[in-house]
N, C-alpha and C positions, 0 to 999 in steps of 0.2 A: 504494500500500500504506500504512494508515494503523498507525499502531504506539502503541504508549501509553509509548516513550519517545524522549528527544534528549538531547544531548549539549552539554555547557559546558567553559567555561575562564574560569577568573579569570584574567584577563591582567596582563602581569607589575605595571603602573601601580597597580591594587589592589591586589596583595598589596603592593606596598613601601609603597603609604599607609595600610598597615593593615585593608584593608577586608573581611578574606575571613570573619569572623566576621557580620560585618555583612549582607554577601551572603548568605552562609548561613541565617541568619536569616529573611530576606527569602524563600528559595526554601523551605524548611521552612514558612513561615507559610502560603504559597500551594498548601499542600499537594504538593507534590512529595516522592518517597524517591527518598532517595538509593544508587543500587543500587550505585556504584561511583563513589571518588573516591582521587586520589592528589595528591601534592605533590612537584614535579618541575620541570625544564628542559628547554626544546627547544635541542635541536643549531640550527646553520645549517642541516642538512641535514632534519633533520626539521621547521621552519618551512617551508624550503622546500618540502618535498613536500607539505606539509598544507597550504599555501598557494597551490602547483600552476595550481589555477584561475585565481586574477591576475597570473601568470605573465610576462606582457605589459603590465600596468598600469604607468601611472608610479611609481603608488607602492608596488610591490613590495619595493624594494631597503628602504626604511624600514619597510617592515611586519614582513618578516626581522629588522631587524635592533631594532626594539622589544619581537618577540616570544621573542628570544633572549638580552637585557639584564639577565633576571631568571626568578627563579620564576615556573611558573602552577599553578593547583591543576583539576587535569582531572578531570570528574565525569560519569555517567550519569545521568542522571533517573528517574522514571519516576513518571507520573501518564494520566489519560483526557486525549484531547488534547492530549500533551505539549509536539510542538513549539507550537504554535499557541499554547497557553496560557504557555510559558516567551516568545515571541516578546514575546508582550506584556506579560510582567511585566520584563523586563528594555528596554524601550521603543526609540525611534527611534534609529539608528545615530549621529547627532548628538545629544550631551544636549543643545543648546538647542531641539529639536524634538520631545523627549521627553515625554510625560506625566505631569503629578506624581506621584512617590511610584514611577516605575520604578525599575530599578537605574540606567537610566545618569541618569537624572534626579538622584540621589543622589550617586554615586559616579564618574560621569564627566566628565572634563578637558574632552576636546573631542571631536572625529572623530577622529581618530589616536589617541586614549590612551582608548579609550570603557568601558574596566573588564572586559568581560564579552563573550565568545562567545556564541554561540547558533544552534545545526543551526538551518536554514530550510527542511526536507523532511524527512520521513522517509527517504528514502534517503539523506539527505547525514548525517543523524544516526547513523543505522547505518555506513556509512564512516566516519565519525569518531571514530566511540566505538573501532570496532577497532581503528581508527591508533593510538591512544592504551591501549586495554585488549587482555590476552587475554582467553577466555572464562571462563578462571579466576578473574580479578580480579573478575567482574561477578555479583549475585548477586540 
């Protein structure tokens, strides 16, 4: 099912460096609207269950616990090819592998602190926007 939106999170690294203006910027420019965004914290319990999938990974127990150290600022997208097109504006999971001028390219530390979420399917974007929005909130 292809959709014409996905789902982000400034994660908490950004926004303490300042960066959610910047980000912003960046996702407005590449044509994306923004149908729904809040400024907020995850529980332990709500990383955990939005993180669920790597559950098993070794580095679950730090992901938790980076992702709950600070604010993230949680947002809908919505543009034609959203996830696809946010995938690549916000670039490779490691910023030294990134492409110039992505976000984590910009804006990201390392692998662990990489700034920026981003749905990798349309179904996982739909799942996530929920977790994070009602239907109220999105417009």
């Amino acid at each position: 099912m292809t959709t014409n939106r996905t789902f982000t999170m400034l994660k908490p690294d950004a926004v303490e460096n300042g960066h959610i203006g910047g980000i912003l910027d960046k996702i407005n420019s590449a044509g994306f609207k923004i149908v729904a965004m809040k400024y907020t914290q995850m529980s332990k319990r709500d990383a955990e269950a939005f993180y669920a999938v790597h559950s098993e990974r070794p580095f679950f127990g730090d992901l938790v616990q980076f992702m709950t150290r600070g604010p993230i600022v949680a947002a809908i997208l919505e543009k034609d090819n959203a996830v696809d097109d946010f995938r690549a504006l916000i670039g490779a999971t490691n910023p030294e592998e990134a492409a110039e001028g992505t976000i984590r390219k910009l804006y990201a530390k390392d692998i662990g602190e990489n700034a920026v979420h981003g749905s990798d399917s349309d179904e996982n974007a739909a799942i996530e926007g929920a977790f994070h929005f009602s239907g109220r909130e999105v417009y």
